[in-house]
NUDO-788036 format. One line per field, with one value per atom (N, C-alpha, C): x, y, z; residue number from 1; residue in three letters. Coordinates in steps of 0.2 Angstrom, whole numbers, m for minus. Example, Ala and Ser with C-alpha at 12.3 -4.5 7.8 and 13.67 -1.06 7.14 Angstrom:
<nodes>
c1 = c(66:62:66:64:68:64);
c2 = c(m28:m22:m16:m11:m5:0);
c3 = c(39:39:39:35:36:39);
seq = c(1:1:1:2:2:2);
type = c(ala:ala:ala:ser:ser:ser);
</nodes>
This chain:
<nodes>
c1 = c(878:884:887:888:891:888:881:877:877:877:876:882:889:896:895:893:893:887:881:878:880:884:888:892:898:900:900:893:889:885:884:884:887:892:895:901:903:905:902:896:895:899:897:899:906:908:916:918:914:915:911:908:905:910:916:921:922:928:931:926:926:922:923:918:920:925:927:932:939:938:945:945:940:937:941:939:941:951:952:960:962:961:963:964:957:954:959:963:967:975:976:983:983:979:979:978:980:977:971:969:963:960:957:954:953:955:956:951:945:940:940:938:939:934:941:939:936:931:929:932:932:936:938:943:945:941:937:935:942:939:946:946:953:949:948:944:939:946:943:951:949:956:959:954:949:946:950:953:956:954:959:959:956:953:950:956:954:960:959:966:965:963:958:955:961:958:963:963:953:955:959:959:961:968:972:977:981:976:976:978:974:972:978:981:987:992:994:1000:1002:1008:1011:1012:1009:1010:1016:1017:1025:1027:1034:1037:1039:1035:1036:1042:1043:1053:1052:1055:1057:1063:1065:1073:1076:1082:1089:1093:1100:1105:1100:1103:1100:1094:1090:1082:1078:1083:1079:1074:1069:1065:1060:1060:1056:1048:1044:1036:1033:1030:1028:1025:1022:1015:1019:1025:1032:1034:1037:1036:1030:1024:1020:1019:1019:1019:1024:1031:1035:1038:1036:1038:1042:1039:1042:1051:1051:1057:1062:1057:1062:1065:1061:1061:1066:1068:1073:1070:1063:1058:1064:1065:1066:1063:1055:1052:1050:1051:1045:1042:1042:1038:1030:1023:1017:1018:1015:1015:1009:1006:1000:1004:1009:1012:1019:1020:1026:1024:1019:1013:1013:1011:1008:1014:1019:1026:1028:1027:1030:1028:1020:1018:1017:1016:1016:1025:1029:1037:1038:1034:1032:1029:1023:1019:1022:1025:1029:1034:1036:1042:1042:1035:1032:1033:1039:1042:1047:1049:1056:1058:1062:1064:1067:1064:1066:1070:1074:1078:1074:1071:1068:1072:1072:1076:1071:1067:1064:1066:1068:1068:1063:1060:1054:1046:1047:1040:1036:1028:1024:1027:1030:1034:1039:1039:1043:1052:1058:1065:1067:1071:1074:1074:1077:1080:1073:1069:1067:1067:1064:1066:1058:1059:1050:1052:1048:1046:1041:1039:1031:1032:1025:1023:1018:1019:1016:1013:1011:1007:1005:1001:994:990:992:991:996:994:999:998:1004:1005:1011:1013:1018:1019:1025:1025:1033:1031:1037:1040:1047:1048:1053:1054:1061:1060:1064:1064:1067:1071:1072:1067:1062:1057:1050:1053:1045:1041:1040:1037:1035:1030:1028:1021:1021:1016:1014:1009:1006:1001:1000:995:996:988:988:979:976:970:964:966:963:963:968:967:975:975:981:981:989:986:995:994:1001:1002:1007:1007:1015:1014:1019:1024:1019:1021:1018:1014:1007:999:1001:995:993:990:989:983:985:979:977:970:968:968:971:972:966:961:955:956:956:954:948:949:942:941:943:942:945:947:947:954:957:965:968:969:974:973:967:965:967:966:967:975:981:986:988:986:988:987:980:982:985:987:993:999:1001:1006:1008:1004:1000:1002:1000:1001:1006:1010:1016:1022:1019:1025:1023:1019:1013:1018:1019:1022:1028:1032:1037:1036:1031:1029:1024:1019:1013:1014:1014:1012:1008:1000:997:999:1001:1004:1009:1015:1021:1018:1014:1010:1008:1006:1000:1005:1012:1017:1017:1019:1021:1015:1011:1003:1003:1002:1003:1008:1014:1019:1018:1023:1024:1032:1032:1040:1043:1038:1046:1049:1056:1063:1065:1068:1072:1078:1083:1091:1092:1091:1094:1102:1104:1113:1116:1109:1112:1113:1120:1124:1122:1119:1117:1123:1125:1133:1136:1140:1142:1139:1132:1129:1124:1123:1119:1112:1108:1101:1097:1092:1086:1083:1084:1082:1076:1071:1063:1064:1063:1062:1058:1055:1050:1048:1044:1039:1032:1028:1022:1019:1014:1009:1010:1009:1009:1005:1003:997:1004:1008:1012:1007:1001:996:992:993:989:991:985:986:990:992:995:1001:1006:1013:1011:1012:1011:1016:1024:1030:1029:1031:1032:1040:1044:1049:1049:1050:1051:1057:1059:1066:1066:1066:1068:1070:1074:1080:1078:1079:1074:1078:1078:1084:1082:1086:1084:1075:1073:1067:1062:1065:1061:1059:1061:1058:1062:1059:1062:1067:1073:1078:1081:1077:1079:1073:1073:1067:1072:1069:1070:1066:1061:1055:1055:1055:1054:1050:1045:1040:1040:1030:1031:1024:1021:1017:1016:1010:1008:1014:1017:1021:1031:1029:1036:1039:1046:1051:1051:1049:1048:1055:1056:1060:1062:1061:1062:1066:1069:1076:1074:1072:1071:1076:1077:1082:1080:1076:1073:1080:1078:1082:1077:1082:1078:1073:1073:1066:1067:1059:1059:1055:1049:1045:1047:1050:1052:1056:1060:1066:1066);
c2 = c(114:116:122:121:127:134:132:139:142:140:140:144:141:145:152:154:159:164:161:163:169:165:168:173:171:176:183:186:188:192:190:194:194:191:195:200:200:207:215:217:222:222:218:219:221:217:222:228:229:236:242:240:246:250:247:250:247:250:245:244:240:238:242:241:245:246:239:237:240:239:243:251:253:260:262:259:258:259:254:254:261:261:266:274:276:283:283:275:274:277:273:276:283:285:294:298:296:301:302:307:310:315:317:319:327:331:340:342:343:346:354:356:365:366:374:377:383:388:391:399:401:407:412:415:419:426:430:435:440:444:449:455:458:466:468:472:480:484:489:495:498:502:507:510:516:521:526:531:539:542:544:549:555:556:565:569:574:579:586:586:589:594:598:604:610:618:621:621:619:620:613:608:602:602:605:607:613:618:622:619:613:610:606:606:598:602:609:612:613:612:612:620:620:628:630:638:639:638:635:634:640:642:646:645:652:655:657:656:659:663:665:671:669:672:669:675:674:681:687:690:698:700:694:696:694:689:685:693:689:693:700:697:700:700:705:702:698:693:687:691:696:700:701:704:705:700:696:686:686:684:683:686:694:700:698:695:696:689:686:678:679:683:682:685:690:693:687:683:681:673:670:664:668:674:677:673:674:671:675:669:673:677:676:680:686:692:697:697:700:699:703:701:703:711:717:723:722:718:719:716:711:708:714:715:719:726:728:733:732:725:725:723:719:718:724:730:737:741:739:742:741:732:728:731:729:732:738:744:751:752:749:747:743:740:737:740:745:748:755:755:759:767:770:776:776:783:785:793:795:800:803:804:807:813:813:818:818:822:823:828:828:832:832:838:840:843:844:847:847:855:854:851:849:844:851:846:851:854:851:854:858:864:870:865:867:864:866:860:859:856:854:849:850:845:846:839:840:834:835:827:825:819:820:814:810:804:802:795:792:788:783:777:772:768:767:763:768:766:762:766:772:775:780:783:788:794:798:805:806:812:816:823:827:832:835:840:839:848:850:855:859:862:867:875:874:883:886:887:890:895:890:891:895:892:896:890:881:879:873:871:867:863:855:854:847:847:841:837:831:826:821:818:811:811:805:805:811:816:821:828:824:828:832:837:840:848:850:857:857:865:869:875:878:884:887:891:895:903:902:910:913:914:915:914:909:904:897:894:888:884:882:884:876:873:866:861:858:855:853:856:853:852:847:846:849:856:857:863:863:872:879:882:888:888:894:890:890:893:892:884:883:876:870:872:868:866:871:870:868:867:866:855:856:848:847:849:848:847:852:850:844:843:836:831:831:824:824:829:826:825:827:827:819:817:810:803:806:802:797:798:794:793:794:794:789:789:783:780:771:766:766:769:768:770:777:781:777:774:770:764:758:754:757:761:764:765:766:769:761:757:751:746:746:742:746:751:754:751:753:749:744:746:739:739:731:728:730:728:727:723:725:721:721:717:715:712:718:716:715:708:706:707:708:711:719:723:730:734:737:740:748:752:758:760:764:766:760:756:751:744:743:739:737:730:726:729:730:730:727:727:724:731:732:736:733:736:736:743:741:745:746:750:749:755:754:762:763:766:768:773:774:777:780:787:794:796:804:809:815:817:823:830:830:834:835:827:829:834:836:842:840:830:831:827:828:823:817:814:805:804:799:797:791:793:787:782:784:780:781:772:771:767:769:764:766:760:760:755:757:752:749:744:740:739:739:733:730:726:718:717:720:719:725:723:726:732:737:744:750:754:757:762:763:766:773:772:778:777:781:783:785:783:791:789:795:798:799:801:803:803:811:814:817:819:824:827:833:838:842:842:847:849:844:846:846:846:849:842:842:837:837:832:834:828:826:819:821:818:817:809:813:807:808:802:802:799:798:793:792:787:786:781:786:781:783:779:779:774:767:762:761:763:761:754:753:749:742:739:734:729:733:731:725);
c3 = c(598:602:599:591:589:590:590:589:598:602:606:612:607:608:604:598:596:600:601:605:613:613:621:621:614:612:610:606:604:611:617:622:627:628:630:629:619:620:621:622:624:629:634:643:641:636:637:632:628:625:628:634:636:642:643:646:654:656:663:667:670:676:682:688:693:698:696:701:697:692:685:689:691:690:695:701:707:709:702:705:699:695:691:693:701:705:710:711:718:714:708:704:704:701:698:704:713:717:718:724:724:718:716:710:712:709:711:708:711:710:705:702:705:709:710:717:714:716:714:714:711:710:717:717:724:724:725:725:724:720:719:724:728:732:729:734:732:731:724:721:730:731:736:735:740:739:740:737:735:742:744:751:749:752:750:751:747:746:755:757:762:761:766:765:769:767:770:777:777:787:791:786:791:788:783:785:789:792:796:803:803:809:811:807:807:808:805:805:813:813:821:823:832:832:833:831:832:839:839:845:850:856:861:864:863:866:872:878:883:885:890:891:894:893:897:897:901:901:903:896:897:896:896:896:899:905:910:914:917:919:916:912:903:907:908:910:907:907:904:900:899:893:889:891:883:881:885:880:873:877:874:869:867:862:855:860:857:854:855:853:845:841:835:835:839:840:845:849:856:850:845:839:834:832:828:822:822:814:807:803:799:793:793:790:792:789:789:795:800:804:805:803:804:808:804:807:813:813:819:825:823:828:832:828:828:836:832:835:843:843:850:855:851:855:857:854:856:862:859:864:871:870:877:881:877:881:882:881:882:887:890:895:900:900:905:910:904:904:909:911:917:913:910:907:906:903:903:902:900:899:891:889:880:878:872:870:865:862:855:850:846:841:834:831:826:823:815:808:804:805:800:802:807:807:813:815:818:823:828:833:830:834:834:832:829:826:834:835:840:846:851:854:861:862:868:872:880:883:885:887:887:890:896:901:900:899:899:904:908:910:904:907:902:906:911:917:922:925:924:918:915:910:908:902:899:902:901:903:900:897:894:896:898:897:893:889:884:885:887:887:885:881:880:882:886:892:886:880:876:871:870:864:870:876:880:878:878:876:880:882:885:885:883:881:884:885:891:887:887:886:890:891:895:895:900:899:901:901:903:897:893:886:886:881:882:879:880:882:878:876:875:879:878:883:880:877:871:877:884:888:887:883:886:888:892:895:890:896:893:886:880:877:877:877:874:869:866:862:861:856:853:845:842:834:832:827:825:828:833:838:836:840:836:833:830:828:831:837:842:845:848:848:844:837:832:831:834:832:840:842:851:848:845:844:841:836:831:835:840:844:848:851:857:852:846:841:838:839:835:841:848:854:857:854:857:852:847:840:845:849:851:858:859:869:871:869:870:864:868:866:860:860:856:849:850:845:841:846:844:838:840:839:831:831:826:819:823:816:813:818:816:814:814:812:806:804:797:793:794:792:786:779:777:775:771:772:777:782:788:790:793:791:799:802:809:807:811:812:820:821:829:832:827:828:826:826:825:830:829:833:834:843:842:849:846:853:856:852:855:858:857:862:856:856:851:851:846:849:842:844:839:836:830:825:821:821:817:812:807:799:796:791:787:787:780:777:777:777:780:771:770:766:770:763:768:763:766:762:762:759:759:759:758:757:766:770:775:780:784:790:795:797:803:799:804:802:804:800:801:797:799:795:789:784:780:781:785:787:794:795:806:806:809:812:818:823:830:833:835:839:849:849:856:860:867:872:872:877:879:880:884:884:878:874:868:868:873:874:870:866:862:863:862:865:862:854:849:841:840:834:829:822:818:811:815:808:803:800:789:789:786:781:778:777:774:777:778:780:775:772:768:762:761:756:759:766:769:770:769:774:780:783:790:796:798:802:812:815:820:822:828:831:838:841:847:854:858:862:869:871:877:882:887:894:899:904:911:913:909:907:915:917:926:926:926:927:926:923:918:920:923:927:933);
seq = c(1:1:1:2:2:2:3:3:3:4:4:4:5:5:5:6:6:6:7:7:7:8:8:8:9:9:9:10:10:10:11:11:11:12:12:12:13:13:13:14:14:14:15:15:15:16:16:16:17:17:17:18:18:18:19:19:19:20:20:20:21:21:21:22:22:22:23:23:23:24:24:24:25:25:25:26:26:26:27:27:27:28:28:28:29:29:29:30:30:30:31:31:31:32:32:32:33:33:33:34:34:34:35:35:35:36:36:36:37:37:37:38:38:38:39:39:39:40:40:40:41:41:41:42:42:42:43:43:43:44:44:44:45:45:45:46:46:46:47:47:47:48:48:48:49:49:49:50:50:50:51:51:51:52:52:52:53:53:53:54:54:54:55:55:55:56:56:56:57:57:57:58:58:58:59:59:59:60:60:60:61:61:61:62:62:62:63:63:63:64:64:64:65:65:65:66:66:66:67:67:67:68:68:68:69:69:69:70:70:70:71:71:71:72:72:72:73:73:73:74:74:74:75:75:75:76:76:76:77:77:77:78:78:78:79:79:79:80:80:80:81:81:81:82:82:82:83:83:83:84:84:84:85:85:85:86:86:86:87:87:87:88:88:88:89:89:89:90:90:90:91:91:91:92:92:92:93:93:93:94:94:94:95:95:95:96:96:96:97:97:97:98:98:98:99:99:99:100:100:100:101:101:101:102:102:102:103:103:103:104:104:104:105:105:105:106:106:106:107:107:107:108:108:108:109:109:109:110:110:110:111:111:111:112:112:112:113:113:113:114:114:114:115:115:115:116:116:116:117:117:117:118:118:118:119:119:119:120:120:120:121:121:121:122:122:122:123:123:123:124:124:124:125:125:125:126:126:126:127:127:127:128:128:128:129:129:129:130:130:130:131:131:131:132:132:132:133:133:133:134:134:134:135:135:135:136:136:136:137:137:137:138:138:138:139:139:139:140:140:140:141:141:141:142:142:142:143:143:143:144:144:144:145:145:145:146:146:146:147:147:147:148:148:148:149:149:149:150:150:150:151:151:151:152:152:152:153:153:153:154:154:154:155:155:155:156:156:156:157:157:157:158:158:158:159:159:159:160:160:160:161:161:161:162:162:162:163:163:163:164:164:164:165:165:165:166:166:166:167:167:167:168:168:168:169:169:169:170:170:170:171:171:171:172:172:172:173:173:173:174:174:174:175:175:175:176:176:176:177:177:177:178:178:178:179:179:179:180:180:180:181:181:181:182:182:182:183:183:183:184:184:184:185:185:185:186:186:186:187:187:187:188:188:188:189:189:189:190:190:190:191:191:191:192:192:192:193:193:193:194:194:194:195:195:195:196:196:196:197:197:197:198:198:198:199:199:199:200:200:200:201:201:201:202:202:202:203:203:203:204:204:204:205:205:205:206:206:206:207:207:207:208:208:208:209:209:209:210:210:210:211:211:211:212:212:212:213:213:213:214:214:214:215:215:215:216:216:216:217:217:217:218:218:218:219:219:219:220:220:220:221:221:221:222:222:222:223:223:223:224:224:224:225:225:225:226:226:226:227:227:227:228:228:228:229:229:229:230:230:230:231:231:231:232:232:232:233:233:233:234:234:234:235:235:235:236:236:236:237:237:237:238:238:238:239:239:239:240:240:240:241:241:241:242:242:242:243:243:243:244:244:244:245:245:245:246:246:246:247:247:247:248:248:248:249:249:249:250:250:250:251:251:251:252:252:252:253:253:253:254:254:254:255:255:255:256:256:256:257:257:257:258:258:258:259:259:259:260:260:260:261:261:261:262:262:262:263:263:263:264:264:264:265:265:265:266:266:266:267:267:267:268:268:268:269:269:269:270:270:270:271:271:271:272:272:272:273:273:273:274:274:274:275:275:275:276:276:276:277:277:277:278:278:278:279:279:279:280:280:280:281:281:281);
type = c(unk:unk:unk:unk:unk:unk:unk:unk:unk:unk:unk:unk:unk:unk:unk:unk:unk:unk:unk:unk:unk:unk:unk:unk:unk:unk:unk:unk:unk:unk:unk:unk:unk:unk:unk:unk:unk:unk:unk:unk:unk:unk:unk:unk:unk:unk:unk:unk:unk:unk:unk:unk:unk:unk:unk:unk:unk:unk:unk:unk:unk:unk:unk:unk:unk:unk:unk:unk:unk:unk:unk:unk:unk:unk:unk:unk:unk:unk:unk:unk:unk:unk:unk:unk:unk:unk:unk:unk:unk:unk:unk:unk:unk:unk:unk:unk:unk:unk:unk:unk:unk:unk:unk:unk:unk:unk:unk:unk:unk:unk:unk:unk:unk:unk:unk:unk:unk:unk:unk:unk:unk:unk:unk:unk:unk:unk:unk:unk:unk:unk:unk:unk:unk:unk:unk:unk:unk:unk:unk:unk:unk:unk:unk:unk:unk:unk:unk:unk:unk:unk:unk:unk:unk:unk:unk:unk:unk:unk:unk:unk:unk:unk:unk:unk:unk:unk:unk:unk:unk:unk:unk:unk:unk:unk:unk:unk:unk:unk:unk:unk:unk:unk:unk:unk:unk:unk:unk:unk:unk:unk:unk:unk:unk:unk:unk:unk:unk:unk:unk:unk:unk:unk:unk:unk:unk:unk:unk:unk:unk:unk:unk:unk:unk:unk:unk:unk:unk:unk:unk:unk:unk:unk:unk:unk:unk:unk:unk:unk:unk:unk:unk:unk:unk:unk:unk:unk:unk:unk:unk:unk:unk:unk:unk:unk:unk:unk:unk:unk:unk:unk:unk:unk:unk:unk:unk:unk:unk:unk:unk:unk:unk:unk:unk:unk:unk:unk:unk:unk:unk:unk:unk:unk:unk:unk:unk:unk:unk:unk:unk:unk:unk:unk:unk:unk:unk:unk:unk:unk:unk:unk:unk:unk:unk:unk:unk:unk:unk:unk:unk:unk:unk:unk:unk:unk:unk:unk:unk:unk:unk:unk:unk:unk:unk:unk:unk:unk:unk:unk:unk:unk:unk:unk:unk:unk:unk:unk:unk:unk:unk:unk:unk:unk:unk:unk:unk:unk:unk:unk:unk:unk:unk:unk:unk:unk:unk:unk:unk:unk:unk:unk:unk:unk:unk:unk:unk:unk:unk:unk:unk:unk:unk:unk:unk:unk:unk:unk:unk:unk:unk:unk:unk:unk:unk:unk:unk:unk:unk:unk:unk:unk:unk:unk:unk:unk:unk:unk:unk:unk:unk:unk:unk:unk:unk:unk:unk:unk:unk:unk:unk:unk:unk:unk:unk:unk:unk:unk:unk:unk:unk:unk:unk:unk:unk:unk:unk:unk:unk:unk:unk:unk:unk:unk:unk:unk:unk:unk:unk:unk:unk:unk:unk:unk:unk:unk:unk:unk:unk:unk:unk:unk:unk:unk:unk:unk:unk:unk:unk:unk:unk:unk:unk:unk:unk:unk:unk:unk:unk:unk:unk:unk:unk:unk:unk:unk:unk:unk:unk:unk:unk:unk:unk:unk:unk:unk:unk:unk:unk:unk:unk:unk:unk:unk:unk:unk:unk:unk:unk:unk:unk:unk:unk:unk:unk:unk:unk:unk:unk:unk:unk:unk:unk:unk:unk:unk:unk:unk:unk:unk:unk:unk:unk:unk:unk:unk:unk:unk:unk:unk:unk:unk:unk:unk:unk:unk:unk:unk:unk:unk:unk:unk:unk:unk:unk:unk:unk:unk:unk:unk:unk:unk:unk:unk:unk:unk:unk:unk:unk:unk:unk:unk:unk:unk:unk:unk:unk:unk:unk:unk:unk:unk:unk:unk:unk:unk:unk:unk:unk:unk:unk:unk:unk:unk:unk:unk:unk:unk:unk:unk:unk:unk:unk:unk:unk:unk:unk:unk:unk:unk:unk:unk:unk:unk:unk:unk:unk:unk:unk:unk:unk:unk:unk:unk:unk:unk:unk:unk:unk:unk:unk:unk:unk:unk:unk:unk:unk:unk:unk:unk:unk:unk:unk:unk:unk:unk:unk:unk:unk:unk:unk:unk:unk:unk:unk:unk:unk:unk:unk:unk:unk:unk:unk:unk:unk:unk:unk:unk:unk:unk:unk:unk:unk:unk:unk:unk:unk:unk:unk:unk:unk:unk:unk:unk:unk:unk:unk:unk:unk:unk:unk:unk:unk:unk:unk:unk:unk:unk:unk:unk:unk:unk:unk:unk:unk:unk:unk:unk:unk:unk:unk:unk:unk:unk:unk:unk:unk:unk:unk:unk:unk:unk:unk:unk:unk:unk:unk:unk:unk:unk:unk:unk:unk:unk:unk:unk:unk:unk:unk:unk:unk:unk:unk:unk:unk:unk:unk:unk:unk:unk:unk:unk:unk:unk:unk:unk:unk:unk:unk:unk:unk:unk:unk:unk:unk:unk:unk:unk:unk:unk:unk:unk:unk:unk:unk:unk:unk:unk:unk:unk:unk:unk:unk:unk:unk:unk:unk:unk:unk:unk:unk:unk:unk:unk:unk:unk:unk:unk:unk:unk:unk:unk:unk:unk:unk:unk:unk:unk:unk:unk:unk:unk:unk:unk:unk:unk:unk:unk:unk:unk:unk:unk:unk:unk:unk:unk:unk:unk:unk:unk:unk:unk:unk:unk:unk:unk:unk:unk:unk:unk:unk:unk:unk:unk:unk:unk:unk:unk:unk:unk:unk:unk:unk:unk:unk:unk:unk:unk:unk:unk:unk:unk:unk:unk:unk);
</nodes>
């Protein structure tokens, strides 16, 4: 019997050194909660991709256009073509205003402006010294006739060409022709200088550092003053000014000039003063 008791005991301690039963197992997984798996890692984001750097055209593209001015008061009834010309002057831009721009505003308010009537005054330049008066038309094209009964002196341009006439007959204003021919153009071009558009335009499109005073005062009355200097050739055959100032009204039409050169070595300047703006009005 004794044998038989150690016997037993002898097997069954393994059963109990080989650890809890399932039922131990069982209450021990119900004590400790559910059992927290791991979970498997969270994917990291993808890094930001880098915006491309803006280009100059799609910065071009993005910048807002300038804001379109229209008229009031003293400029109501402005021709829309002078608006559009003029937008930088109607915006009182602060910057410098673009001499191409500047150009085409003059000329569009000159062309509107149907014509007018001129007092020209020369010291030194192509034109004979002194005071002449010069009518031009600016619509549907240009014509000029410029006269002083003092000098005996009369000189015509427009699309048919142009002509002087000194008292004794009429000569043509041809470049390159004979001398008398050659200085008759000489005269056409410098009587043309504050008459046509194109002429007008041309001072100002050359032009650099130009400057606008929207509150400059010309015989008591506000006006819009354009500035600036021009390359010159003081060597060249025709007068072309290195100093423009001209003074605008309400409708941007030129009211008054005054020129500075030089010709061939000479001091030359003209002061011009337009009234009578017909067309425009």
């Amino acid at each position: 019997m004794r044998l038989c008791a150690v016997l037993a005991a002898v097997l069954l301690l393994p059963l109990a050194a080989c650890g809890p039963t399932a039922e131990q197992l069982s209450e021990r997984q119900a004590a400790a909660g559910p059992s927290s798996a791991p979970t498997a890692p969270r994917p990291r984001p993808a890094p930001p991709v880098p915006a491309a750097p803006a280009t100059a055209a799609s910065t071009a593209a993005s910048a807002p256009e300038p804001m379109k001015v229209g008229v009031s008061g003293s400029q109501a009834g402005m021709p829309q073509a002078v608006q559009d010309a003029c937008q930088f002057l109607l915006r009182r831009d602060p910057a410098a205003p673009p001499p191409d721009e500047a150009a085409s505003c003059v000329r569009a308010a000159m062309t509107a402006g149907g014509g007018a009537v001129q007092t020209l005054e020369t010291a030194s330049s192509w034109l004979p010294q002194g005071t002449h008066t010069v009518e031009f038309t600016t619509s549907p094209e240009f014509s000029m006739t410029l006269e002083n009964p003092d000098l005996k002196l009369a000189v015509t341009a427009g699309a048919g060409g142009g002509s002087v006439d000194t008292g004794g007959g009429r000569i043509a204003a041809v470049p390159g022709g004979t001398p008398e021919e050659a200085y008759a153009a000489v005269l056409v071009s410098a009587a043309e200088l504050t008459a046509n558009p194109e002429r007008v335009g041309a001072l100002l499109a050359g032009s650099v550092s130009l400057e606008v005073d929207h509150t400059a005062v010309l015989n008591g009355a506000v006006r819009t003053k354009i500035s600036g200097l021009r390359p010159g050739d003081a060597d060249a055959d025709d007068m072309m000014p290195t100093g423009v100032t001209l003074w605008l009204d309400d409708y941007y039409r030129p009211v008054r000039y005054e020129l500075t050169g030089r010709a061939r070595g000479i001091t030359s300047s003209i002061t011009a003063v337009n009234s009578g703006w017909g067309a425009g009005r």
